[in-house]
Backbone as ProteinMPNN parsed JSONL, in Angstrom:
{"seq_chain_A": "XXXXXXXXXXXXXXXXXXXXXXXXXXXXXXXXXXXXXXXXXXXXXXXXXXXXXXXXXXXXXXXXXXXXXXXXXXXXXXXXXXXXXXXXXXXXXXXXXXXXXXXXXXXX", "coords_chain_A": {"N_chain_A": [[-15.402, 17.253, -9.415], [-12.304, 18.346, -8.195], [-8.984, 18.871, -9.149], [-7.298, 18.629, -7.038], [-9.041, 17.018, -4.898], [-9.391, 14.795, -6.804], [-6.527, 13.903, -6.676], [-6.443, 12.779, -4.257], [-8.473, 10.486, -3.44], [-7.554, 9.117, -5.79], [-4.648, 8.357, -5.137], [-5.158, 7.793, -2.055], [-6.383, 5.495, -2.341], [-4.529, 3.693, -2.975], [-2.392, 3.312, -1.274], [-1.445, 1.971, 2.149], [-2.136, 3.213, 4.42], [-4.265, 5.339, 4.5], [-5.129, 7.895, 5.965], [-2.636, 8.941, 6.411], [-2.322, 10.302, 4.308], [-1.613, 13.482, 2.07], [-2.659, 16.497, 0.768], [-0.942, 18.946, -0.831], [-2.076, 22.877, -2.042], [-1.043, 24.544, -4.62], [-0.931, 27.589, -6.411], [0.633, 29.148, -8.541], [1.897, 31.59, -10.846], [3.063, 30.082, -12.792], [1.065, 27.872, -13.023], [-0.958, 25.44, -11.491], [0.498, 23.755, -8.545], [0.578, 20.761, -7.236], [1.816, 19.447, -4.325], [2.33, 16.528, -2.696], [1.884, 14.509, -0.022], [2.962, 11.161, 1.719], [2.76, 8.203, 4.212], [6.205, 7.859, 4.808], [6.975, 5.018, 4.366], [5.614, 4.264, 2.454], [6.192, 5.093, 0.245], [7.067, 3.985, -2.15], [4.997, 3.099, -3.396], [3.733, 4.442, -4.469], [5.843, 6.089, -6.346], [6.536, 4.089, -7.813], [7.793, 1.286, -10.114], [10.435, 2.692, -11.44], [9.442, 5.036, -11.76], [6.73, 4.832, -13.0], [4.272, 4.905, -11.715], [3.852, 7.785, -10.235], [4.15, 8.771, -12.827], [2.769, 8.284, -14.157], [0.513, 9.251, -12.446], [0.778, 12.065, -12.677], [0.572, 12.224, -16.055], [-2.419, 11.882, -15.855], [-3.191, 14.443, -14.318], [-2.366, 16.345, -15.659], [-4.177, 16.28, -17.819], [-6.624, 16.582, -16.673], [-6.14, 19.292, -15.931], [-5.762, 20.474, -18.693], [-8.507, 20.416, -19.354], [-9.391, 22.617, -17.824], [-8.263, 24.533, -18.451], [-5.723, 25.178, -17.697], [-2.277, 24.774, -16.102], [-1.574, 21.675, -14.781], [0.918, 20.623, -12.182], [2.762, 17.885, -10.541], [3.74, 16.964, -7.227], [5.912, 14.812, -5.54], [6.976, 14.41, -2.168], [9.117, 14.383, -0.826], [10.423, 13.964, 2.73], [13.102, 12.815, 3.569], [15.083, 13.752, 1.552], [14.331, 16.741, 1.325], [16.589, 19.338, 1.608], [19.152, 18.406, 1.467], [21.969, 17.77, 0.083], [22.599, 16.832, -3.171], [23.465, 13.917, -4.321], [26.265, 11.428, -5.307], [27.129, 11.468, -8.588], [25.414, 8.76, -9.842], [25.824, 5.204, -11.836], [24.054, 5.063, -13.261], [21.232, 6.704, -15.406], [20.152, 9.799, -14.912], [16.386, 10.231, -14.734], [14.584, 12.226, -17.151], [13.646, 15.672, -17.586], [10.905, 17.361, -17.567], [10.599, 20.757, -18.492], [8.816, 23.555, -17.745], [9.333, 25.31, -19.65], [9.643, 23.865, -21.871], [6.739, 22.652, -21.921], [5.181, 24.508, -22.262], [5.647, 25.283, -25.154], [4.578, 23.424, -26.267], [1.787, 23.932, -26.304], [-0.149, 23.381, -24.459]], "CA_chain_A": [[-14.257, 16.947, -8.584], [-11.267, 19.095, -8.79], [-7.583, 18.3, -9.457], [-6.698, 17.868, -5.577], [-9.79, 15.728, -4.853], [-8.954, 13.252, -7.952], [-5.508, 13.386, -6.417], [-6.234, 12.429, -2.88], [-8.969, 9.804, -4.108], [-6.498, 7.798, -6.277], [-3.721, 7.961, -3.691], [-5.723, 6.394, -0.899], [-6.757, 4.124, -3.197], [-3.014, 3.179, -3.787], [-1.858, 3.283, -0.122], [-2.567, 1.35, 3.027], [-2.915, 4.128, 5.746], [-4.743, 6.743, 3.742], [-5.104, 8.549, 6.867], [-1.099, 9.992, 6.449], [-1.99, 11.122, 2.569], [-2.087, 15.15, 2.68], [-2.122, 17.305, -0.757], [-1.263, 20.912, -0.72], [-2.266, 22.572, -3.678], [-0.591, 26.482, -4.504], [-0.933, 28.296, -7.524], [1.609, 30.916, -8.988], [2.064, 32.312, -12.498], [3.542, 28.516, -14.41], [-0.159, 27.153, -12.763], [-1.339, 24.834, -10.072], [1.461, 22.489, -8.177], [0.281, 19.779, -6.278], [2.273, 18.799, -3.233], [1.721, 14.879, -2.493], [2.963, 13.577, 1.354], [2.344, 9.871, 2.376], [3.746, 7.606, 4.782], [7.47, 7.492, 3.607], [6.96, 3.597, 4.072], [4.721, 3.619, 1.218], [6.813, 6.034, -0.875], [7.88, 3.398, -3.448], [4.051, 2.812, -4.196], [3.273, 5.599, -4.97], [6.37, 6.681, -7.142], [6.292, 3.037, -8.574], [9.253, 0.802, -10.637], [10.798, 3.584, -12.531], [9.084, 6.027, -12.02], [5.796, 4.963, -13.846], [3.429, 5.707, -11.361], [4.278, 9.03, -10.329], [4.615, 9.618, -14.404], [0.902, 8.332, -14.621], [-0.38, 10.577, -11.935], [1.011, 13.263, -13.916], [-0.158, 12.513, -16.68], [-3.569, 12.339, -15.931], [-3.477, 15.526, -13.59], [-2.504, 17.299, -16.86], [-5.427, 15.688, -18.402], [-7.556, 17.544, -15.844], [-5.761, 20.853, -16.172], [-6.248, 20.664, -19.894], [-9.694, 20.482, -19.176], [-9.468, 23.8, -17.366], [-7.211, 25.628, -18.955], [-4.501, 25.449, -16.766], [-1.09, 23.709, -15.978], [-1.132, 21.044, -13.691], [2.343, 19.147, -11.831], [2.365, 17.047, -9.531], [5.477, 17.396, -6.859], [5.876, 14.123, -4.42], [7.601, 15.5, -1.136], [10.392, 13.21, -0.048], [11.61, 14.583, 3.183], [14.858, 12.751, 3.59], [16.074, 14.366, 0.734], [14.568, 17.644, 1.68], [17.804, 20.022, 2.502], [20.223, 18.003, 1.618], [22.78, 17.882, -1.151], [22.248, 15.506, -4.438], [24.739, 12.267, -3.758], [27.557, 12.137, -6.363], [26.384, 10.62, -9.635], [25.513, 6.834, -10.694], [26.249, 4.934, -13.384], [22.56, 5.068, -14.129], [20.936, 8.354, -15.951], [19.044, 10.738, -14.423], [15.391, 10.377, -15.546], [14.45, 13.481, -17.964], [12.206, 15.969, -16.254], [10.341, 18.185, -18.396], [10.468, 21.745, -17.485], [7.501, 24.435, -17.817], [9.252, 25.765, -20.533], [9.013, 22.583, -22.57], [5.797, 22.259, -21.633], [4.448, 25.61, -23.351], [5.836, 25.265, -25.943], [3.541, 22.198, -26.513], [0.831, 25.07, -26.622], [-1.355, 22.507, -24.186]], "C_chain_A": [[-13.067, 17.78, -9.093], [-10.294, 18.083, -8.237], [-6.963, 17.708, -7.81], [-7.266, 16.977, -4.752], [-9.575, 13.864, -5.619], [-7.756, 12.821, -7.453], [-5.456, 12.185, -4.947], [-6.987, 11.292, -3.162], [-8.074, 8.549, -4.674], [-5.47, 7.477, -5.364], [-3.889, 7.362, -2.409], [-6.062, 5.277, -1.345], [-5.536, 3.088, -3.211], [-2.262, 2.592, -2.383], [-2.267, 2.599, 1.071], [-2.491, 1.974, 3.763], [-3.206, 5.449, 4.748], [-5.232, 7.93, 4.644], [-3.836, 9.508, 6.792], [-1.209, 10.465, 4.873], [-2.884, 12.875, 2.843], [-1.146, 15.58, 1.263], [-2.188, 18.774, -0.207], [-1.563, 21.385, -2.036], [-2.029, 24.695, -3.712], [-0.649, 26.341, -6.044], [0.242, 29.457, -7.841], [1.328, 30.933, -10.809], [2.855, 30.951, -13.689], [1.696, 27.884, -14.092], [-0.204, 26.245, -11.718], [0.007, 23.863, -9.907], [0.685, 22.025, -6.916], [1.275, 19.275, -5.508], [2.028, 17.768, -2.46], [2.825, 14.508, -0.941], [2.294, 12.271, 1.721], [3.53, 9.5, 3.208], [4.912, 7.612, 4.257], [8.028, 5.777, 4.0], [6.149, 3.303, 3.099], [5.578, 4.831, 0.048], [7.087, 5.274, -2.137], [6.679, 2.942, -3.813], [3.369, 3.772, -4.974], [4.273, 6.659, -6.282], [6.391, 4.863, -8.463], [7.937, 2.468, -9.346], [9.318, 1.997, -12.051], [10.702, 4.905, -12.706], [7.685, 5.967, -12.47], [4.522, 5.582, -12.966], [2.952, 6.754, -10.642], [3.829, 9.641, -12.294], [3.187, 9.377, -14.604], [-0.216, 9.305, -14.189], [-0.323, 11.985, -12.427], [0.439, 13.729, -14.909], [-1.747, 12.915, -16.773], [-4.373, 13.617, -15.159], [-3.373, 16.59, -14.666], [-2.895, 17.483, -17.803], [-6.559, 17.101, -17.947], [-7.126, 18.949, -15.813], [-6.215, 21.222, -17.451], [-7.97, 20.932, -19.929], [-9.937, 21.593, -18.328], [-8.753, 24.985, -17.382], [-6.393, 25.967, -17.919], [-3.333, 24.297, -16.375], [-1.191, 23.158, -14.748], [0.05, 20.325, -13.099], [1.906, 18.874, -10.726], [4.36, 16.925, -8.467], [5.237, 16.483, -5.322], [7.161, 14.453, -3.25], [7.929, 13.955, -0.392], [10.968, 13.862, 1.095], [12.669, 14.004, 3.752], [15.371, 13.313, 2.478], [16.104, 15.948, 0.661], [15.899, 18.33, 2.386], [19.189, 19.205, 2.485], [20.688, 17.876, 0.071], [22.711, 16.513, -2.314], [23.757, 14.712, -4.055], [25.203, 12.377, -4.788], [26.434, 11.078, -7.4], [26.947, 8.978, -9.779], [25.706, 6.974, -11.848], [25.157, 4.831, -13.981], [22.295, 5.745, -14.286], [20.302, 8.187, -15.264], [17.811, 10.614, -15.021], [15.621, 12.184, -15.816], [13.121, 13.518, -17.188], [11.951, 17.188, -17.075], [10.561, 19.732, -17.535], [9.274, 22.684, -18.464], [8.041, 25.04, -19.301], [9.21, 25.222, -22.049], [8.036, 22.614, -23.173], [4.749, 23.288, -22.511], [4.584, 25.873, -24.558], [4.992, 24.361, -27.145], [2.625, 22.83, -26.911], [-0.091, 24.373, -25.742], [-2.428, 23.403, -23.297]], "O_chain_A": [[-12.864, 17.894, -10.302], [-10.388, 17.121, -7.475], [-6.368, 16.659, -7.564], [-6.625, 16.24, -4.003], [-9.589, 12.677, -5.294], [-7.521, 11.617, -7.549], [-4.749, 11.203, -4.723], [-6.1, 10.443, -3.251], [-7.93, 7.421, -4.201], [-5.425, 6.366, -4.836], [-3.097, 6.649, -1.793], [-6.027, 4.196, -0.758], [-5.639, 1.881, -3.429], [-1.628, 1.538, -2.416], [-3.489, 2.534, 1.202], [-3.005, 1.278, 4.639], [-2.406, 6.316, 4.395], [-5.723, 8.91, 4.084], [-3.947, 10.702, 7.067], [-0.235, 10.951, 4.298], [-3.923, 13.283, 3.363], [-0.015, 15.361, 0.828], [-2.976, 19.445, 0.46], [-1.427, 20.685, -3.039], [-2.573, 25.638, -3.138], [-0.478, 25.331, -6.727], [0.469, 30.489, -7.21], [0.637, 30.292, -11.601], [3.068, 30.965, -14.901], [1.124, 27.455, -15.094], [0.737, 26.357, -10.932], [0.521, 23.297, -10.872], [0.302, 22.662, -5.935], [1.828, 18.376, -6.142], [1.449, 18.031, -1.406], [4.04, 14.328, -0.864], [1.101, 12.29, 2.022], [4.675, 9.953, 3.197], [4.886, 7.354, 3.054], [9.199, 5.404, 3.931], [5.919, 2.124, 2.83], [5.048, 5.132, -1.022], [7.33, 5.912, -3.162], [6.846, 2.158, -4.747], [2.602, 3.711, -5.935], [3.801, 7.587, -6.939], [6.257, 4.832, -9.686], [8.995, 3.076, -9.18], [8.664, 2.13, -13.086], [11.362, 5.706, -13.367], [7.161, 7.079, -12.407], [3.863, 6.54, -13.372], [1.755, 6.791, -10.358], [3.338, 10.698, -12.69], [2.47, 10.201, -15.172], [-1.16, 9.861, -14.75], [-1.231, 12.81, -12.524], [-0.061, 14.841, -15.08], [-2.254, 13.827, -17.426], [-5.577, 13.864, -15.221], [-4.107, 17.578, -14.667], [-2.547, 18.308, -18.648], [-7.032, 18.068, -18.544], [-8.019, 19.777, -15.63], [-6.992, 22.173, -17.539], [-8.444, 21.775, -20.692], [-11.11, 21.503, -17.965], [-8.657, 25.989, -16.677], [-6.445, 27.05, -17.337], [-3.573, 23.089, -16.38], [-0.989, 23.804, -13.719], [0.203, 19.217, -13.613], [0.998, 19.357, -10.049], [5.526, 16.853, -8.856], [4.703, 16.938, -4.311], [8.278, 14.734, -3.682], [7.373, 13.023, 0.19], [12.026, 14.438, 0.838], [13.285, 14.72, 4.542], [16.596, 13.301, 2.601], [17.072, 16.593, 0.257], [16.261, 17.985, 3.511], [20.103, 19.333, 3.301], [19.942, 17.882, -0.908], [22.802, 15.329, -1.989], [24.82, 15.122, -3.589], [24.813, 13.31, -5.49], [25.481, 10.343, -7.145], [28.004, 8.348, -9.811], [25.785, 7.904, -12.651], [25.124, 4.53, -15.174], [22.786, 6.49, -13.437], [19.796, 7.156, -14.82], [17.953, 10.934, -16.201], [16.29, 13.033, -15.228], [12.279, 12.787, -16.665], [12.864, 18.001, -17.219], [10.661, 19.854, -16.314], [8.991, 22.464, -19.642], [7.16, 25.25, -20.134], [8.888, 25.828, -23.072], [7.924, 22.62, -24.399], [3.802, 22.94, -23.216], [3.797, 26.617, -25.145], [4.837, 24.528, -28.354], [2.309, 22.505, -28.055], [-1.225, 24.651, -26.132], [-3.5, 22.911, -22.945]]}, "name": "protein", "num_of_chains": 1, "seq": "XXXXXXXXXXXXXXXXXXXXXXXXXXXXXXXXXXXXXXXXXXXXXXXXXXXXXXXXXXXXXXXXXXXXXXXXXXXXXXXXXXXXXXXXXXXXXXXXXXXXXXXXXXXX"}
């Protein structure tokens, strides 16, 4: 099973019309990005309280990259926020968001 099978798999699993779940999956020169769309009435099951399960699918997609020598992310596609400008800041932090160059540094 590859990385966009395991993705689509757990995500219907997670969702109740698994009919609207659609992965794209592109490659460039950091390594594979996964592009995740579901209903955006199930959007908050799929990113979860906090963030965690989004941060789980992650992790274990970069489980499966490790296992093929290659970088996997995972990139859930909100489009109301597509194209539009970040809202002024809360009084709550920003989650921390690793970036690729982080990430190599790791040597994973």
């Amino acid at each position: 099973m590859n990385d966009k099978e395991f993705l689509e798999t757990i995500v219907k699993a997670l969702v109740e019309k698994p009919e609207d779940v659609v992965v794209e999956r592109t490659i460039d020169e950091r390594g594979v990005l996964l592009t995740l769309k579901v209903n955006p009435a199930e959007m908050g099951k799929i990113i979860g309280k906090q963030g965690q399960t989004a941060r789980s699918l992650r992790t274990l997609l970069r489980i499966m990259g490790n296992k093929n020598n290659s970088y996997v992310n995972l990139k859930v596609y909100e489009p109301e926020k597509e194209g539009r400008p970040m809202s002024a800041p809360t009084s709550a932090p920003m989650p921390r968001v690793e970036t690729h160059e982080e990430v190599d540094d790791l040597k994973l």
